[in-house]
C-alpha positions as CSV (number, residue, x, y, z in Angstrom):
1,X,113.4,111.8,98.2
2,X,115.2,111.0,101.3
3,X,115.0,113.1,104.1
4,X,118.0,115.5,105.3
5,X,120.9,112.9,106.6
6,X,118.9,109.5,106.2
7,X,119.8,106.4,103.3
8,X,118.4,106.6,100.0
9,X,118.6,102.7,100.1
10,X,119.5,100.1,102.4
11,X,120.1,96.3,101.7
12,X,117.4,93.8,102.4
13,X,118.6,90.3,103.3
14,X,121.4,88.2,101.6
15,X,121.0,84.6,103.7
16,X,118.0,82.7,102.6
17,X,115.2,82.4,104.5
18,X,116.2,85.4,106.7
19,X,114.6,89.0,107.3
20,X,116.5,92.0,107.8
21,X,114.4,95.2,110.2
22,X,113.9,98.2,108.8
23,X,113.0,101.3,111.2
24,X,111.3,103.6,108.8
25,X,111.2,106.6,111.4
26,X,114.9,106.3,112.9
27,X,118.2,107.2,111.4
28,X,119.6,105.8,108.8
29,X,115.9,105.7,106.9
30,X,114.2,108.2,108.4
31,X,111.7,107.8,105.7
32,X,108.7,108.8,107.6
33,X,107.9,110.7,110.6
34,X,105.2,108.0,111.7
35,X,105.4,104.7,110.5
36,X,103.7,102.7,108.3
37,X,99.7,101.9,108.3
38,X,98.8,98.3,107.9
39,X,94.9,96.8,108.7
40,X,94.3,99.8,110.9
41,X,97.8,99.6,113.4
42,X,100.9,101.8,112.3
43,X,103.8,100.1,112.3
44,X,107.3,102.2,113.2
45,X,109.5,98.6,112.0
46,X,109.3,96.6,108.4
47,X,110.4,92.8,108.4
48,X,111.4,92.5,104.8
49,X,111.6,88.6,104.2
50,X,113.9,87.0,100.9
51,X,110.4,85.0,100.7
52,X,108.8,88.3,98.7
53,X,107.0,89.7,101.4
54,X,107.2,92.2,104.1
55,X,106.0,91.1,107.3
56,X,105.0,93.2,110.7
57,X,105.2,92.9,114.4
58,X,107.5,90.2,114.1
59,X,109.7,88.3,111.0
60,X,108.2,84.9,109.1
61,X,110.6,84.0,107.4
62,X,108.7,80.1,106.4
63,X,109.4,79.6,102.6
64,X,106.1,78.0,102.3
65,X,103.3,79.9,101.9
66,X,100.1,78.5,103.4
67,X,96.6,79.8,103.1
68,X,96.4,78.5,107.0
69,X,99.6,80.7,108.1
70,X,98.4,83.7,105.9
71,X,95.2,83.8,108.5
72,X,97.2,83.2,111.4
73,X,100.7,84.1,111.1
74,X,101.8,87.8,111.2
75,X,100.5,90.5,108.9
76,X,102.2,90.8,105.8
77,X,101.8,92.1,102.5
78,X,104.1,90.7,99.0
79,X,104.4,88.0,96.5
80,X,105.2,85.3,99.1
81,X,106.9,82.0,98.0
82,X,110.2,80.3,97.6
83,X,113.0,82.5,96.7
84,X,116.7,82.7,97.5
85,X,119.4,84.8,97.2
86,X,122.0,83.0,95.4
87,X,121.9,85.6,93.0
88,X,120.0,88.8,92.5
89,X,119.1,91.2,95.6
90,X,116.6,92.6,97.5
91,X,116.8,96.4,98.2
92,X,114.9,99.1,100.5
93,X,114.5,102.4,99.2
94,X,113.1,105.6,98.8
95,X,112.3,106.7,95.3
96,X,110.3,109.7,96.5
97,X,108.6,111.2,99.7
98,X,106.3,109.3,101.1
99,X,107.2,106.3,99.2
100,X,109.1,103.6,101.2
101,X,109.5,100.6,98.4
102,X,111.0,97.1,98.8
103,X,112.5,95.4,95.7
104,X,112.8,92.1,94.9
105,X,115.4,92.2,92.1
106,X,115.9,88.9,89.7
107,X,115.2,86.2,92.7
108,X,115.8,82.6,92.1
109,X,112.9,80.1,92.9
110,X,113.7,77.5,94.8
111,X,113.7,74.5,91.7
112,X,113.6,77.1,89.3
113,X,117.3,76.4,87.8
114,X,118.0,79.5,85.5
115,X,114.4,81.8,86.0
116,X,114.2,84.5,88.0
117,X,111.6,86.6,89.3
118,X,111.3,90.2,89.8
119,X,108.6,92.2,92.4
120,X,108.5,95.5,94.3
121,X,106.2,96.8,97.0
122,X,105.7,100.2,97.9
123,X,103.9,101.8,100.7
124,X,102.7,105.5,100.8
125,X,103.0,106.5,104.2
126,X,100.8,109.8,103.6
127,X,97.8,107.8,102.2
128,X,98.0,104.2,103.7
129,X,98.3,102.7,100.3
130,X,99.6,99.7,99.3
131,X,100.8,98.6,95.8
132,X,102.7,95.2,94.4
133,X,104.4,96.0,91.0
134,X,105.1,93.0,89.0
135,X,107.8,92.4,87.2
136,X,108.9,89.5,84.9
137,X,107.1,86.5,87.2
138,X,108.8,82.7,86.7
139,X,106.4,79.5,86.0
140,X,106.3,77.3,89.0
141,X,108.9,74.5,88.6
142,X,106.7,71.9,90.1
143,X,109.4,70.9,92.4
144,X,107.7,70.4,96.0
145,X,105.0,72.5,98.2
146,X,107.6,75.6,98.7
147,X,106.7,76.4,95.3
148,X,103.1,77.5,96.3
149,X,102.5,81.6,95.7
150,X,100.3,83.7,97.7
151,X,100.1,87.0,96.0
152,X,98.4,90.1,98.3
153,X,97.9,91.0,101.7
154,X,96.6,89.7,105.4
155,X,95.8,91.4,108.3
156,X,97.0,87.8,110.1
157,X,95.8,86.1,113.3
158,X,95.9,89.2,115.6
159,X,93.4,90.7,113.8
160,X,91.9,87.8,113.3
161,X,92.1,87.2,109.4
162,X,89.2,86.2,107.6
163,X,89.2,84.2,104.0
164,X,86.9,85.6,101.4
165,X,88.5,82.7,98.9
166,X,90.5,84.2,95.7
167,X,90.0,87.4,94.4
168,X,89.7,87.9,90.6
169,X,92.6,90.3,89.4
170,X,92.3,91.3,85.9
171,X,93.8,94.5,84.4
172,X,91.2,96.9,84.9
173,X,89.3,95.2,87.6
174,X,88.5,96.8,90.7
175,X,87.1,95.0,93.9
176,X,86.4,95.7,98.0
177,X,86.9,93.5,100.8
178,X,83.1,92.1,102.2
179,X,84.6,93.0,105.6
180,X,87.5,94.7,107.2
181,X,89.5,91.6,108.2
182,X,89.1,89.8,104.6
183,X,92.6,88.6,103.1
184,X,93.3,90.0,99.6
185,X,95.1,87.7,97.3
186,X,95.2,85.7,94.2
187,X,96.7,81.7,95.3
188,X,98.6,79.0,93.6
189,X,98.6,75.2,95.7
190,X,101.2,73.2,94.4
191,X,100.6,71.1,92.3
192,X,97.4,73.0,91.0
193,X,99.3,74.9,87.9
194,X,102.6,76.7,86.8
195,X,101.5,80.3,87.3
196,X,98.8,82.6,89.4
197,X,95.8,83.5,87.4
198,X,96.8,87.0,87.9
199,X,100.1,86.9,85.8
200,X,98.5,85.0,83.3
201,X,95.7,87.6,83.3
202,X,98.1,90.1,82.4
203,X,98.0,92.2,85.9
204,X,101.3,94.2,86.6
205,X,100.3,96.0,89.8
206,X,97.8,95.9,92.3
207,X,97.0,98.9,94.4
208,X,95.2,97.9,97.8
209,X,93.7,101.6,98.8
210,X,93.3,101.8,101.9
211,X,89.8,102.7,103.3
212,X,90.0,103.3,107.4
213,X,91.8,100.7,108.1
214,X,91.0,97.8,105.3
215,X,91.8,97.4,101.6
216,X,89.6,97.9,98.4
217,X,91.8,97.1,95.4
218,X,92.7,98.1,92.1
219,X,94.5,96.2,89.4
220,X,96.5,97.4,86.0
């Protein structure tokens, strides 16, 4: 729930390839008294991109996701890859205190003619947390290298990011980062598929918990 005087939700952006800033501590959000915690730095300001992923420190808004840029770009959490806003939305709300969430609702891919794909994140501001809900996930339509998917989390170059390779989501699984800077995410090159191995696992959320300032993970 909202705190006394501040938004319940507030519009996310409506140009493609754009971010709109979101101050999660100032009026009208005021959805947290502190910020949010992200690879150990709390962070006062969200970048939510129409790419699927929130960014911090600064906005990304590249449509290509990158396994080079995810280690040394800005941090950033989401399902990142080519969507517009031709039709659908992207909202930021707050369903319930300490919750800050960030929907992506019925996105285009770029290519994709008539799918759409669906995806929220939320962030619990009390524990650290971090989870991706999945919703109803488009194929790739194998049009050009926009259409690659990174879907997790990076601490980025400031940290700097380091690259485990893949993780294995699977409904049940559970896993821990070897070290505090490791990337968590499931990837999709173009060209190597139509889907992440994740969707086609089944996985419909991912929590990252956060342990001190780095991310074990469970999936459902």
């Amino acid at each position: 729930v909202a705190a006394q005087g501040s938004a319940s939700s507030l519009p996310g952006p409506t140009v493609e390839n754009t971010s709109v800033a979101i101050d999660v501590v100032s009026s009208p959000a005021c959805w947290s008294t502190t910020g949010i915690d992200f690879f150990g730095t709390t962070y006062t300001t969200i970048h939510v991109s129409d790419n699927g992923r929130v960014t911090f420190g600064a906005p990304d808004n590249d449509n290509t996701a990158t396994l080079a840029e995810a280690l040394a770009g800005v941090p950033f959490v989401g399902l990142w890859s080519d969507f517009g806003v031709s039709s659908g939305y992207v909202s930021v709300t707050n369903p319930q205190a300490n919750v800050i969430r960030v929907n992506y609702n019925s996105l285009p891919l770029y290519g994709g003619g008539a799918s759409t794909t669906s995806h929220n994140i939320e962030f619990d501001v009390a524990t650290g947390d971090v989870t991706i809900n999945l919703g109803a996930v488009a194929a790739l339509a194998g049009i050009g290298p926009q259409n690659a998917r990174f879907l997790g989390l990076s601490g980025g170059g400031g940290l700097p990011a380091t690259d485990p390779g893949a993780a294995v989501f699977m409904p049940g699984a559970a896993g821990a980062a070897g070290a505090a800077s490791d990337m968590l995410y499931d990837w999709l090159a173009f060209g190597a598929g139509n889907q992440l191995s994740a969707i086609t696992a089944g996985v419909t959320s991912i929590r990252f918990v956060n342990v001190g300032g780095y991310y074990d993970w469970i999936a459902y």
